[in-house]
C-alpha positions, 0 to 999 in steps of 0.5 A: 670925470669932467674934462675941466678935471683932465691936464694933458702934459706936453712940451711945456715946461714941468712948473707949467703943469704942477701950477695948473694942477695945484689951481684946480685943487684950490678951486675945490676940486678932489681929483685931477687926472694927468694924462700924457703920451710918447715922450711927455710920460716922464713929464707927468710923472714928474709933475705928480710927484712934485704935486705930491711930496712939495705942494699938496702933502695931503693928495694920493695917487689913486690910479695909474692907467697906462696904454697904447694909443694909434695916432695917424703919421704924416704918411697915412700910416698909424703910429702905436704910442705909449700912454699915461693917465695918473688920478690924484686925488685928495 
């Protein structure tokens, strides 16, 4: 998977990311993967069914990964948070 194909989710607003998503798949690309993390998994959830039932009816979900991801904090300790990473393709 080349990294131009990855959107990572964040605080943007849902429209931002289903933009990025819809213009990748008319430059001719067959996948994108939504990879997100905390609190933007519902987020991207979000932004793959949108994609799915409104934009690109011929798309499909092909994998959901999800996983634990150790992040540094502030006080040099590590934070355990979830993660996300949803294929679609066409």
């Amino acid at each position: 998977m080349a990294e131009e194909n990855i959107v990572y989710i964040g605080k943007k607003g849902t429209m931002a990311y289903v933009l990025a998503v819809v213009t990748q798949l008319n430059q001719g690309t067959d996948e994108v993967v939504l990879k997100a993390r905390g609190k933007a998994i519902s987020r991207a959830v979000d932004v793959a069914e949108i994609v799915k039932n409104k934009f690109v009816k011929n798309i499909n979900i092909q994998n959901i990964a999800i996983s634990t991801e150790d992040v540094p904090a502030e006080n040099g300790e590590t934070l355990k948070v979830s993660a996300i990473e949803i294929s679609l393709k066409k």
